[in-house]
LUMFIDO-545218 format. One record per residue (C-alpha): residue number from 1; residue in three letters; z, y, x. Coordinates in steps of 0.1 Angstrom, whole numbers. Each point is the difference from the previous one (the first is absolute). Layout:
MARDREN  resi  resn      Z      Y      X
MARDREN   NUM   ala      Z      Y      X
...
! end
This chain:
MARDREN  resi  resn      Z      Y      X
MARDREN     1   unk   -856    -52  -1087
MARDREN     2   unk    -26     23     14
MARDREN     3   unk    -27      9    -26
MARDREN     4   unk    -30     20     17
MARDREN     5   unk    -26      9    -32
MARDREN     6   unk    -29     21     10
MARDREN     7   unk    -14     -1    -39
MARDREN     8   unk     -3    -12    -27
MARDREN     9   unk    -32    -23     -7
MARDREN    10   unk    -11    -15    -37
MARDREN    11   unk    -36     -1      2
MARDREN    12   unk    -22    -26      5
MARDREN    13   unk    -21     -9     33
MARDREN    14   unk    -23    -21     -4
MARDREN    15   unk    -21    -17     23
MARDREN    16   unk    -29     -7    -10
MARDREN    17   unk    -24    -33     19
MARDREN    18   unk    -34      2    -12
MARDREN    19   unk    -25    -24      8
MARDREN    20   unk    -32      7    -16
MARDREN    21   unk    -30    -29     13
MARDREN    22   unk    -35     10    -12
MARDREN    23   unk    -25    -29      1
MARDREN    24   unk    -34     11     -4
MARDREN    25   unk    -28    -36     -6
MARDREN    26   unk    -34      3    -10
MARDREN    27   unk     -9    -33    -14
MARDREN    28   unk    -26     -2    -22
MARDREN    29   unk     -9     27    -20
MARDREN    30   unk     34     10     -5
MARDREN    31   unk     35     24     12
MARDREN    32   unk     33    -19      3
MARDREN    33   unk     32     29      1
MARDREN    34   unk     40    -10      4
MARDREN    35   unk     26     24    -14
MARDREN    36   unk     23     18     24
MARDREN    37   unk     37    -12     10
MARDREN    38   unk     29     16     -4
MARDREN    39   unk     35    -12     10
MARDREN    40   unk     28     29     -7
MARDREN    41   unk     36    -14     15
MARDREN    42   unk     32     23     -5
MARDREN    43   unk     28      7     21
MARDREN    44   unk     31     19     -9
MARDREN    45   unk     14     31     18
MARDREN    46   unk     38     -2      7
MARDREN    47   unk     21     16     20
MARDREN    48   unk     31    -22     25
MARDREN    49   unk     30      6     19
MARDREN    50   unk     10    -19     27
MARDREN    51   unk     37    -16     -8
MARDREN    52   unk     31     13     24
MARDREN    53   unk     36      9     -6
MARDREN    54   unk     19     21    -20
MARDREN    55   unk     -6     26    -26
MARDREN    56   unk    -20     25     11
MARDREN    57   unk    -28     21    -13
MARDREN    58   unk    -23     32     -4
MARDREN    59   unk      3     29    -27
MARDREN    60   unk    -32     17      1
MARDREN    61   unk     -9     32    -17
MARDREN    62   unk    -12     33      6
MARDREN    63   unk     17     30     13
MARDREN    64   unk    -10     38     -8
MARDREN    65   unk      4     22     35
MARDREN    66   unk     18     34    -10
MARDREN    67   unk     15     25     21
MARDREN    68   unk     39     -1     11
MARDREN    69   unk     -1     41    -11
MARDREN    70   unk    -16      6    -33
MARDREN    71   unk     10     25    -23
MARDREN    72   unk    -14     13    -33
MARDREN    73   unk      9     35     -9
MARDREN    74   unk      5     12    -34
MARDREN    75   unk     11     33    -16
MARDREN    76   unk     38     -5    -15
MARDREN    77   unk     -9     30    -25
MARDREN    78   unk    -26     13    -26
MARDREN    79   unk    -21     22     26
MARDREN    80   unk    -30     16     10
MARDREN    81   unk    -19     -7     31
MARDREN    82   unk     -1     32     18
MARDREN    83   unk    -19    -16     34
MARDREN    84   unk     -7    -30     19
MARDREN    85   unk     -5      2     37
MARDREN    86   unk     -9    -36      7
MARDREN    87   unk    -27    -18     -8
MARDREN    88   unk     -6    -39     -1
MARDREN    89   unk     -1    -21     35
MARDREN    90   unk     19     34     17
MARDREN    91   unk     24     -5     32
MARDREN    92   unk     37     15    -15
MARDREN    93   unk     27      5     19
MARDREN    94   unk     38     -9    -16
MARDREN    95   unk      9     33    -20
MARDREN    96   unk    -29     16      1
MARDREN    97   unk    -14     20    -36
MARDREN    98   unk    -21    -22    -21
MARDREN    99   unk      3     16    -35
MARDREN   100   unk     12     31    -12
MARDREN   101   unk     12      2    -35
MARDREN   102   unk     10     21    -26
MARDREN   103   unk     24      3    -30
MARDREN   104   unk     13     25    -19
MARDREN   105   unk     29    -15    -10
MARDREN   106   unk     15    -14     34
MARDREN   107   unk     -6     38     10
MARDREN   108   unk     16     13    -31
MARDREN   109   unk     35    -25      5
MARDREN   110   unk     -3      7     40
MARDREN   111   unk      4     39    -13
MARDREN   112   unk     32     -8    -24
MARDREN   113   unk     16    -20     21
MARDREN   114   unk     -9     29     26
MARDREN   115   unk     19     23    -24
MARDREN   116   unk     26    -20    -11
MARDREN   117   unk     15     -6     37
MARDREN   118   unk     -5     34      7
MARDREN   119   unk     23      5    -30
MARDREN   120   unk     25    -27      5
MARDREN   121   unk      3     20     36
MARDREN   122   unk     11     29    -15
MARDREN   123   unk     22    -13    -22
MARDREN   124   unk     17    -21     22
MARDREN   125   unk      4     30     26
MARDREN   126   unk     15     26    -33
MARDREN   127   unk     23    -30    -10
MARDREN   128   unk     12      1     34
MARDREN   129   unk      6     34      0
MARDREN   130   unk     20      1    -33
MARDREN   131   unk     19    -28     15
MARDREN   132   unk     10     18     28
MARDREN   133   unk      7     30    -20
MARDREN   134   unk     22    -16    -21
MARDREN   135   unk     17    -21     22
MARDREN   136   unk      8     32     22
MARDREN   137   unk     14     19    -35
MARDREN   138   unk     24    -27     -6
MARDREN   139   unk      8      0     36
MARDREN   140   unk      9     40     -5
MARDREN   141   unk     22    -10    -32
MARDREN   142   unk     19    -24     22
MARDREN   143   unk      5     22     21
MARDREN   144   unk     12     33    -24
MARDREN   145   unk     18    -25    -14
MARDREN   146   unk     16    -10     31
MARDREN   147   unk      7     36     10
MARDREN   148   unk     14     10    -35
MARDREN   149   unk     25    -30      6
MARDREN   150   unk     11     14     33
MARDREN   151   unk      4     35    -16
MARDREN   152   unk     23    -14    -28
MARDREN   153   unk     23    -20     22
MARDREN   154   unk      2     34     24
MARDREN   155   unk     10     23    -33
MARDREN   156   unk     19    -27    -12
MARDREN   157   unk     23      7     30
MARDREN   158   unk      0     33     -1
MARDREN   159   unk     11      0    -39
MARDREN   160   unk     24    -24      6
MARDREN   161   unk     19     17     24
MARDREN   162   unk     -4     30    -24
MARDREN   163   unk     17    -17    -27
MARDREN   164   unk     28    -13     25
MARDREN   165   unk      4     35     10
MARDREN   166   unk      4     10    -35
MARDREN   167   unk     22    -27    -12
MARDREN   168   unk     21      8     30
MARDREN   169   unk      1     35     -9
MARDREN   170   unk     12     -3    -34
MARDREN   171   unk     24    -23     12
MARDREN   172   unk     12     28     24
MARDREN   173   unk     -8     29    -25
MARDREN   174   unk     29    -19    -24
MARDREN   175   unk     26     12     22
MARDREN   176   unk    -10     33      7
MARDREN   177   unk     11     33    -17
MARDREN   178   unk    -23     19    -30
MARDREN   179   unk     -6     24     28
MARDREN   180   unk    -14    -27     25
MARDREN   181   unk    -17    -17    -29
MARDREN   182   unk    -18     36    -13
MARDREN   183   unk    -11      9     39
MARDREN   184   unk    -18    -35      0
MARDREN   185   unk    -14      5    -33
MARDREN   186   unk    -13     34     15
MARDREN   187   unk    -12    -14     30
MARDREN   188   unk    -22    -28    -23
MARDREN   189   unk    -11     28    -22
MARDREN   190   unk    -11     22     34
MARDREN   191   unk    -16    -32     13
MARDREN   192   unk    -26     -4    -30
MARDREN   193   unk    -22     29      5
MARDREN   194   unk    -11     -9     35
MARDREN   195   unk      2    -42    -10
MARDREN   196   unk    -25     12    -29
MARDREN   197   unk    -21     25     17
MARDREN   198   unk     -6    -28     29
MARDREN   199   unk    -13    -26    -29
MARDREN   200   unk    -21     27    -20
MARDREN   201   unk    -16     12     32
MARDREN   202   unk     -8    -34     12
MARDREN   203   unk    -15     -5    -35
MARDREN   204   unk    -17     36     -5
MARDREN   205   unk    -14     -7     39
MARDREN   206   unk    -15    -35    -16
MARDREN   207   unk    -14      7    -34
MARDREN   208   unk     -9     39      4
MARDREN   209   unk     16     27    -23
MARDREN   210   unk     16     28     17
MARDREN   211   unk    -22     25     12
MARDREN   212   unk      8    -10     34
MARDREN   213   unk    -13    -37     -4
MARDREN   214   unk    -28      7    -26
MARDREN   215   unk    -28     -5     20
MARDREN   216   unk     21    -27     26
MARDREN   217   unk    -18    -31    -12
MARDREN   218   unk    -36     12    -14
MARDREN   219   unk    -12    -29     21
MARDREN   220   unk     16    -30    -13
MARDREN   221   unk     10     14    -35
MARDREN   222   unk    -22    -20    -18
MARDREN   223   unk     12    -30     13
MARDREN   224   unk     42     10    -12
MARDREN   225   unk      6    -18    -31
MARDREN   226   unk    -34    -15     -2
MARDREN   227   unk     10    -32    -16
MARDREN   228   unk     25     21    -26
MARDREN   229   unk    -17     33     -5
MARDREN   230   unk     25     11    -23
MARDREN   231   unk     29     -3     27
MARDREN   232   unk    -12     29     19
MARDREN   233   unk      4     30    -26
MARDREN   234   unk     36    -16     -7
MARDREN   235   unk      9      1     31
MARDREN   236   unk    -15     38      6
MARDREN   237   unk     16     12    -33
MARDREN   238   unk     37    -20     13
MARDREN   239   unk     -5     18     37
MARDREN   240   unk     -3     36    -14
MARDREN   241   unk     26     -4    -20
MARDREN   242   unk     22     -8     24
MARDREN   243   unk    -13     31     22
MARDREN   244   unk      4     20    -24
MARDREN   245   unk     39    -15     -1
MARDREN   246   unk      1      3     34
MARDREN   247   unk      0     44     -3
MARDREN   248   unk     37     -1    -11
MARDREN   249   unk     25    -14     18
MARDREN   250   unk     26    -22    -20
MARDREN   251   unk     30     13      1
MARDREN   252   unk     19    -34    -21
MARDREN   253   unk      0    -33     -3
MARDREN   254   unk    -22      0    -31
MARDREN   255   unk    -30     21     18
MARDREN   256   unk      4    -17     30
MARDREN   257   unk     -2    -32    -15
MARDREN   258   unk    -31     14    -26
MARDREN   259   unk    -15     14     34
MARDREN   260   unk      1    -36     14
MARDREN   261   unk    -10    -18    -30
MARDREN   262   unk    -30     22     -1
MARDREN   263   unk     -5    -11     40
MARDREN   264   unk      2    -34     -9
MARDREN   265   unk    -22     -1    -28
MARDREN   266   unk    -25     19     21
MARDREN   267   unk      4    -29     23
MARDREN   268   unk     -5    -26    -20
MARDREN   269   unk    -30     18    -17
MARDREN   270   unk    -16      1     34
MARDREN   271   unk      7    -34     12
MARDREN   272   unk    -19    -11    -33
MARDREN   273   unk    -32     22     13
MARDREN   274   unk      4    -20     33
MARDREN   275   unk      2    -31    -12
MARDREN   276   unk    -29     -2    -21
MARDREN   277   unk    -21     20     26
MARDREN   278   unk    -31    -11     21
MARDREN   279   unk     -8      0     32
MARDREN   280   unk    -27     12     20
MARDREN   281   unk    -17     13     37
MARDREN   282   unk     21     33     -9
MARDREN   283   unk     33    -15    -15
MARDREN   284   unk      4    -32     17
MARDREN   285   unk     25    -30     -9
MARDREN   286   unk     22     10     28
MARDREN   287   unk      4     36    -13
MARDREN   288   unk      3    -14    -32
MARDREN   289   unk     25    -22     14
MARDREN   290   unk     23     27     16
MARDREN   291   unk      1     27    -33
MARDREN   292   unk     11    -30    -22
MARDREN   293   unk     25     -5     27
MARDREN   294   unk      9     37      3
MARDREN   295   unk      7      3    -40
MARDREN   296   unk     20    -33     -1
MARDREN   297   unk     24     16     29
MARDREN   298   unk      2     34    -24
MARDREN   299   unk      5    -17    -27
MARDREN   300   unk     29    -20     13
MARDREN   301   unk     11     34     18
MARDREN   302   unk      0     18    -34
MARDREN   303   unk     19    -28    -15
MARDREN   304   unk     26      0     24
MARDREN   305   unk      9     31     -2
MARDREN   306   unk      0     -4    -39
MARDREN   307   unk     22    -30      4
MARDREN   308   unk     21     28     24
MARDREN   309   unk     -1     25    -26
MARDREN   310   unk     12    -28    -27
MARDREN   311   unk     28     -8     22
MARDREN   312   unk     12     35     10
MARDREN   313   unk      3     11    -35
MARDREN   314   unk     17    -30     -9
MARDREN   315   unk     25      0     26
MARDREN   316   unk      5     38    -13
MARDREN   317   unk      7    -13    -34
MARDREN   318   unk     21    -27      9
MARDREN   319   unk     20     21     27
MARDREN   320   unk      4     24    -32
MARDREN   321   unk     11    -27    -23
MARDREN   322   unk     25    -16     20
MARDREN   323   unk     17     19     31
MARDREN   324   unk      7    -34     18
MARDREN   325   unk    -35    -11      0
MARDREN   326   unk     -9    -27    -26
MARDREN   327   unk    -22    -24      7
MARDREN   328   unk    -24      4    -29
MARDREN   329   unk    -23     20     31
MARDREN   330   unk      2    -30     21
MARDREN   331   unk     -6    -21    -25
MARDREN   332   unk    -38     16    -15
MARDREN   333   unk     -7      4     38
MARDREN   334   unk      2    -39      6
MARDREN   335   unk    -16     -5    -29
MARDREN   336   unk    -31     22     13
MARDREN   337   unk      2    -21     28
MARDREN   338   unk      1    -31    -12
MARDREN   339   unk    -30     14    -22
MARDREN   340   unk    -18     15     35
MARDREN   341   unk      2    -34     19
MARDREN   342   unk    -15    -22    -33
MARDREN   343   unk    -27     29     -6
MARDREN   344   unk     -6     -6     42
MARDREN   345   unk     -2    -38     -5
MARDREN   346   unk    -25      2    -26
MARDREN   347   unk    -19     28     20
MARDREN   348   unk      3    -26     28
MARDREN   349   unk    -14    -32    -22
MARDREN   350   unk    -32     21    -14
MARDREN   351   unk    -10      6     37
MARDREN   352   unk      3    -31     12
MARDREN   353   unk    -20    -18    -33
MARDREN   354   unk    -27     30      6
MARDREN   355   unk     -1    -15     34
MARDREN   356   unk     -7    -37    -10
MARDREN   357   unk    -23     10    -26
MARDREN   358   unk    -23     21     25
MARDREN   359   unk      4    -30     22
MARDREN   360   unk    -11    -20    -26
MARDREN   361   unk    -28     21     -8
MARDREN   362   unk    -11     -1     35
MARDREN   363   unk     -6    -35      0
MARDREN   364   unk    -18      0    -36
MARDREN   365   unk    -22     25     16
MARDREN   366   unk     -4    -23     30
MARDREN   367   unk    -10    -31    -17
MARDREN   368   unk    -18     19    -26
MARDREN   369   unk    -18     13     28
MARDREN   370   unk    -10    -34     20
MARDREN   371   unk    -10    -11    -35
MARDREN   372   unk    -25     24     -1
MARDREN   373   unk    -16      0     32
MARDREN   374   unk     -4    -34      0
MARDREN   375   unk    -15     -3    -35
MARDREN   376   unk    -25     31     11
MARDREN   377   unk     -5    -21     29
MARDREN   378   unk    -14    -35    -14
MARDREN   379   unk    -21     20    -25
MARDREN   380   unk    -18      8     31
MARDREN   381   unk     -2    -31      9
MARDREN   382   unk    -14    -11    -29
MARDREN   383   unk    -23     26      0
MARDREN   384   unk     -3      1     40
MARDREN   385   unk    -13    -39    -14
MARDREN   386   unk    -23     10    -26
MARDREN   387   unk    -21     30     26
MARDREN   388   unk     -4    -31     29
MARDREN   389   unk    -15    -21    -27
MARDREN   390   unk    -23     29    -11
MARDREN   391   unk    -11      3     36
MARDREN   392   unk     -4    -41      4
MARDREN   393   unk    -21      6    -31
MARDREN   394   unk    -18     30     15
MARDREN   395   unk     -5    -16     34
MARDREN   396   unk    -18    -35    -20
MARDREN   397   unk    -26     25    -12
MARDREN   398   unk    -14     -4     39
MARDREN   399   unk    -12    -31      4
MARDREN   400   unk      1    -14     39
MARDREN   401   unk     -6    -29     19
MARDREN   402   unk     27    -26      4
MARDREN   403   unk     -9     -9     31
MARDREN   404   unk    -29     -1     27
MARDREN   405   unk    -31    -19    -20
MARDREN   406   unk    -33      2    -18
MARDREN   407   unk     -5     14    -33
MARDREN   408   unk    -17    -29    -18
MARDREN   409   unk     -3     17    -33
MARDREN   410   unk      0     38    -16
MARDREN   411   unk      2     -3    -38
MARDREN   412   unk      0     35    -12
MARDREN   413   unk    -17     30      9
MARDREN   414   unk     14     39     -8
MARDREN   415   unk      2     10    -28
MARDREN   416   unk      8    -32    -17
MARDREN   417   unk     29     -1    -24
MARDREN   418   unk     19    -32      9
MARDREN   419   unk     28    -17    -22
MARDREN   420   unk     35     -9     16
MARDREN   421   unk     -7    -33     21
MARDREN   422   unk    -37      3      9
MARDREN   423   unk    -13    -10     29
MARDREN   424   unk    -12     27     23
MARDREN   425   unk     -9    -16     34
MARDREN   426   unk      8    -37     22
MARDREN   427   unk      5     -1     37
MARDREN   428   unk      4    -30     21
MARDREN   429   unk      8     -7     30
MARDREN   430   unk    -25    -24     15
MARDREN   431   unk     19     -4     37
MARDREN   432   unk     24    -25    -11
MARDREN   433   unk    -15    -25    -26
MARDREN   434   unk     16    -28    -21
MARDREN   435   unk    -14    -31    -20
MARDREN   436   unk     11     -7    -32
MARDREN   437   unk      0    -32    -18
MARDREN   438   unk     10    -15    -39
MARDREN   439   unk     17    -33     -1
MARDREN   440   unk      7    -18    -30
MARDREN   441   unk     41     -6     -7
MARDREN   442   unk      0    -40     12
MARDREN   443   unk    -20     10     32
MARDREN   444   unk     20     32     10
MARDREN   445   unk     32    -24      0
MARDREN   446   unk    -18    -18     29
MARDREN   447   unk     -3     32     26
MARDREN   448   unk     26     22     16
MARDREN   449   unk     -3     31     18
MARDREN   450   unk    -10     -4     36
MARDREN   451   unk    -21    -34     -8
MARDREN   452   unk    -36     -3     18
MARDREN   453   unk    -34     12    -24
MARDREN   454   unk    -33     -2     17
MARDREN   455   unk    -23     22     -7
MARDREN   456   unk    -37     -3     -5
MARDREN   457   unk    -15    -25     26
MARDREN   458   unk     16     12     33
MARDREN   459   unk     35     25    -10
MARDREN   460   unk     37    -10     -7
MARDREN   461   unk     30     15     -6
MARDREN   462   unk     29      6    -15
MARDREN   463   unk     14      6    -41
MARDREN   464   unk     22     31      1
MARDREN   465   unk     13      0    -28
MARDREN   466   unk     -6    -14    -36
MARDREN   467   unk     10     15    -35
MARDREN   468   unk     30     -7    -15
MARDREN   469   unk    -15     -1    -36
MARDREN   470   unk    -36    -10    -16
MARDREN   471   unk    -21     20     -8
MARDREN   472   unk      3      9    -40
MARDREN   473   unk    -34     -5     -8
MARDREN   474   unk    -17    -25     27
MARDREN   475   unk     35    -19     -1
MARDREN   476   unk     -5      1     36
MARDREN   477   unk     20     13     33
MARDREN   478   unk    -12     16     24
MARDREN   479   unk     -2     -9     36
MARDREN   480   unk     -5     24     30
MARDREN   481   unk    -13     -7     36
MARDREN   482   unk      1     28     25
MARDREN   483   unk    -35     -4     20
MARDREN   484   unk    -14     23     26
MARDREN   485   unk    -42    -14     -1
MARDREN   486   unk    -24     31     12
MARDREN   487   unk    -28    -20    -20
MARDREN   488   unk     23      4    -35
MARDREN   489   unk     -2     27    -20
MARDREN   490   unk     20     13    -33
MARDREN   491   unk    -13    -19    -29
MARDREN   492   unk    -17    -30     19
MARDREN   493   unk     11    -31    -14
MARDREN   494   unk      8    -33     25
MARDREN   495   unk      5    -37     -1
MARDREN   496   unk     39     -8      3
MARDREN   497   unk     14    -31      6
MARDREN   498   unk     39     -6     -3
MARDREN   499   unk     13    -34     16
MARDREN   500   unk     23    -19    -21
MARDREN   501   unk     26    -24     13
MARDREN   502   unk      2    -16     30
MARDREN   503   unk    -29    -28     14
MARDREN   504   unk      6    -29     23
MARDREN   505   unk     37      6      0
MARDREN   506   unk     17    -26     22
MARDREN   507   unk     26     -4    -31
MARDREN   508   unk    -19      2    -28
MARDREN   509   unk    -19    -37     -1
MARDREN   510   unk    -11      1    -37
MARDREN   511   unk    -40      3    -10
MARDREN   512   unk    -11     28    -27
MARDREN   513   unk    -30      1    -19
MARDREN   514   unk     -9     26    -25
MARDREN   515   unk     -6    -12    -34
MARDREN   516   unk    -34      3      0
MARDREN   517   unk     -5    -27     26
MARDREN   518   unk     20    -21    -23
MARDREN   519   unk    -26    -26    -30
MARDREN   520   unk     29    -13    -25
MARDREN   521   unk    -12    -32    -22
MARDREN   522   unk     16    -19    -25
MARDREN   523   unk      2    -26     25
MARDREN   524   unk     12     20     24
MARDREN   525   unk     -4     30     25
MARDREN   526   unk    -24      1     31
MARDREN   527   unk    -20     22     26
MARDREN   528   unk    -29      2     22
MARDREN   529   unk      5    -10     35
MARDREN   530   unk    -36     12     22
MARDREN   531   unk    -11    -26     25
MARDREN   532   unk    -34      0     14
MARDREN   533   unk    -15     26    -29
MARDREN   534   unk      9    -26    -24
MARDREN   535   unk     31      9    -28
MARDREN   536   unk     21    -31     -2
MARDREN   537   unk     26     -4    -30
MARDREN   538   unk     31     -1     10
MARDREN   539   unk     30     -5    -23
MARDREN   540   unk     34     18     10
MARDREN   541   unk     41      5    -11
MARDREN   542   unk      4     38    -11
MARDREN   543   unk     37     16     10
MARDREN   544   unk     12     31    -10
MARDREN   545   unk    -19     29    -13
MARDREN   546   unk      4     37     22
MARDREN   547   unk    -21     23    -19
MARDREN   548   unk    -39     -7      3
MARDREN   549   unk     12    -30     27
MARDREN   550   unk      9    -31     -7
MARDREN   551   unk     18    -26     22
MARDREN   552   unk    -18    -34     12
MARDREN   553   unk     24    -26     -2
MARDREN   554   unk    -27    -29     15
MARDREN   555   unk    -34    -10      2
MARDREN   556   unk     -5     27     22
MARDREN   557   unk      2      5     40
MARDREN   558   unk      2     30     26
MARDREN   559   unk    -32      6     16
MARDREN   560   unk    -24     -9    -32
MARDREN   561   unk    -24     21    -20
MARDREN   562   unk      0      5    -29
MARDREN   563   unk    -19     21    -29
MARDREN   564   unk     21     26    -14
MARDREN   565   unk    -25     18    -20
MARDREN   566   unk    -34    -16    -20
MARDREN   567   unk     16    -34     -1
MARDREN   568   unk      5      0    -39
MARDREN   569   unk    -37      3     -6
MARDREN   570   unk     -3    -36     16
MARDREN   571   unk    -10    -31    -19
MARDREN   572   unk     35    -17     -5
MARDREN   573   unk    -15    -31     -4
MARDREN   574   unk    -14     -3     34
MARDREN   575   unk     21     -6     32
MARDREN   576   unk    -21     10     22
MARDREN   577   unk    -21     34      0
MARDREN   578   unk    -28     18     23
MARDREN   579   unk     16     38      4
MARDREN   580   unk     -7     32     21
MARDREN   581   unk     26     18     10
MARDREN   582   unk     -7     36     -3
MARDREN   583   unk     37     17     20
! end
């Protein structure tokens, strides 16, 4: 049912029909006078609906017109105003400088963060470059390592087929004569001056002490024996003695084999030196490499012809001994070699763990590395992080426009000292406008985005959308209509109506009434029905409720009218009363 109602209308009209007769006789001596008239009738103010189909009705209320684009600025930190370019009712264009602020303490973290990155940079680049660096030493370990391998297995060989040579000898030296067995104990003892000048000279060339030498290695001394100082004086003092050896030529077994020893020791002093030296731009690990190599072939040289020597002397003594030849020659030179090949073996093992170990290394050094960088790395990000929050920080001390608008508002001026969250200025964007309405919970219910609202007298359109939750103090939502009007301006307010249900619906036969058309008596319920400007009683069947409507079972037909509003102030007792209707 379709409930049109213009206002509402309690007062009294009354009309008023005065008829005032004034007779005026002289009869006699005397005035006759009659009293005025006055006849007062009243008549109720109600307000009707006709009667049709259906449950349908209006939601009126008023709607505030705002703009689509509003914003309202504030200051996100304790500040100072520094300037304000706009003032109030001012054209602004989106991102364009409103406000300029100032604070001490934005500027202040901008700077340490500024410092920071610039730290965490540098740090990340020198972690980079240790990594490198040590990643490249361990790759020069496996690689020394590698090499000192290959020089083992190669001197291996060589001593090897020395000790086969020598065991082969003694085996031949068994059979031979005293005289044979002296001329090769001669020959050994001739052979040990030049085997030990070759190893002393090698040495002396290395480390420095002849005369000759002295001055060989002034540029990479320093760096000889640098991780064992006290190597390098042994090794000088072991060297000139074996120079000094090296004046007188033996002439026996015994100073042949004390000229050797002396060799040897020198030798072994100097390898010592080299192994516990560093390296540099003027001794490099490849130099380094090939003396350590040089002394381990001496050494071995000098240690051959020892093991010669040994053998020579005892195939003399065993040739002396025993005419035929005993074995007792053969028998210590198999035994050397059996002690050669098992002194190789482990020579061959220690190279070959020295290898895995620099391998392993390596890849410690690798990871260790990767670890680094990347740790170095995410502290700046972190930091990276912290600096572009700084400058967020920094760049909210400028306040601009959010878009194209108006400034409807300036609420500082410079100077001011403003707390975090004041407001400093509003824009709006009056080209696109919207209407907003409040609607209680039971009537929101009833509309739906994209339902018909007319607006004012003439307007309509359409809601666009309506709040998901109430308002927390009102405890009411909030419903929007987009509207273009060139007569409406932000902060006008306008009549809205909202239609509810649907009227004269060809499927939907039942009559509504709202509840305050309805009279309830003890004897039982009834309404007004209007015919002719009287009210007539009329007693009806009430159905189901539906909010503020209630169903009319009977007593009631399409087409009538009826008072929905002033009817209760009627005289109940009456069935019949003279109304105006006031819609």
């Amino acid at each position: 049912m379709i409930y049109k109602i213009l206002k509402r209308n309690y007062g009294k009209i009354t009309a008023v029909g005065l008829t005032i007769v004034f007779a005026f006789t002289a009869v006699g001596c005397g005035d006759n006078s009659e009293d005025s008239v006055v006849d007062e009738t009243y008549i109720p103010s109600v307000e009707t609906a006709i009667v049709a189909p259906g449950l349908s009705r209006e939601i009126t209320t008023t709607g505030e017109v705002q703009a689509v684009k509003s914003a309202t600025l504030t200051s996100e930190v304790r500040a100072d105003v520094q300037n304000v370019f706009v003032k109030v009712g001012a054209e602004v264009r989106a991102g364009q400088t409103l406000l300029q602020l100032s604070s001490a303490s934005v500027s202040s973290s901008r700077s340490t963060a500024g410092a920071a990155y610039v730290n965490a940079q540098n740090s990340l680049t020198q972690t980079q470059l240790s990594a490198e660096k040590s990643v490249e030493s361990a790759q020069v370990g496996l690689e020394t390592a590698q090499i000192s391998l290959a020089n083992t297995l190669a001197q291996n060989e060589a001593l090897r087929l020395q000790a086969e040579e020598t065991l082969n000898a003694a085996k031949l030296s068994s059979g031979l004569s005293v005289s044979s067995a002296q001329t090769t104990l001669d020959n050994a003892v001739r052979s040990a001056s030049p085997t030990a000048d070759a190893a002393v000279t090698d040495c002396d060339e290395i480390i420095g002490v002849s005369p000759i030498n002295k001055n060989a290695n002034d540029d990479y001394e320093y760096l000889l024996g640098a991780f064992k100082s006290a190597s390098k004086p042994i090794a000088e003092n072991a060297i000139e003695t074996a120079l000094i050896a090296l004046n007188t030529s033996p002439t026996d077994y015994d100073s042949a084999r004390k000229l050797l020893e002396l060799a040897e020791n020198a030798a072994i002093k100097t390898l010592d030196v080299l192994n516990n030296s560093n390296v540099g731009s003027d001794y490099t690990q490849t130099t380094l490499n090939s003396d350590i190599s040089i002394i381990n072939t001496q050494i071995s040289t000098v240690r051959t012809a020892i093991s010669t020597l040994d053998s020579a002397k005892a195939a003399l003594d065993s040739a002396a001994q025993n005419s035929n030849g005993t074995s007792q020659s053969v028998l210590s030179a198999e035994a050397n070699y059996a002690a050669t090949l098992a002194q190789l073996s482990a020579n061959e093992q220690s190279a070959r763990q020295a290898v895995e170990s620099a391998k392993a290394a390596l890849e410690s050094a690798q990871k260790s590395a990767e670890l680094s960088k990347t740790s170095a790395a995410a502290s700046l990000n972190s930091i990276a992080g912290n600096l572009n929050q700084a400058q967020i920080s920094v760049s909210k001390l400028t306040i601009r426009a959010p878009f194209t608008g108006k400034v409807t508002a300036v609420e500082v001026e410079a100077g001011d000292e403003i707390a975090a969250g004041a407001t400093l200025v509003r824009v709006e964007d009056a080209s696109q406008l919207k209407i907003v309405a409040y609607l209680s919970a039971a009537e929101v219910r009833k509309v739906h985005v994209g339902d018909e609202v007319k607006i004012a007298t003439r307007s309509s359109d359409v809601i666009a959308s309506i709040a998901p939750s109430a308002d927390p103090v009102t405890k009411k939502y909030a419903v929007e209509i987009y509207h273009q009007n060139p007569y409406l301006q932000p902060g006008e307010f306008v009549k809205l109506r909202f239609q509810i249900g649907e009227g004269n619906s060809e499927n939907d036969k039942r009559i509504f009434l709202p509840l305050t058309a309805i009279n309830i008596l003890a004897s039982g319920n009834f309404i007004w029905v209007v015919e002719d400007g009287q009210a007539l009683k009329r007693p009806i069947i009430l159905g189901a409720l539906e909010g503020e409507y209630v169903e009319i079972i009977s007593g009631l037909e399409m087409g009538e009218e009826v008072i929905v509003e002033g009817g209760r102030v009627l005289d109940e007792a009456k069935d019949e009363i003279a109304i105006e209707v006031v819609n």
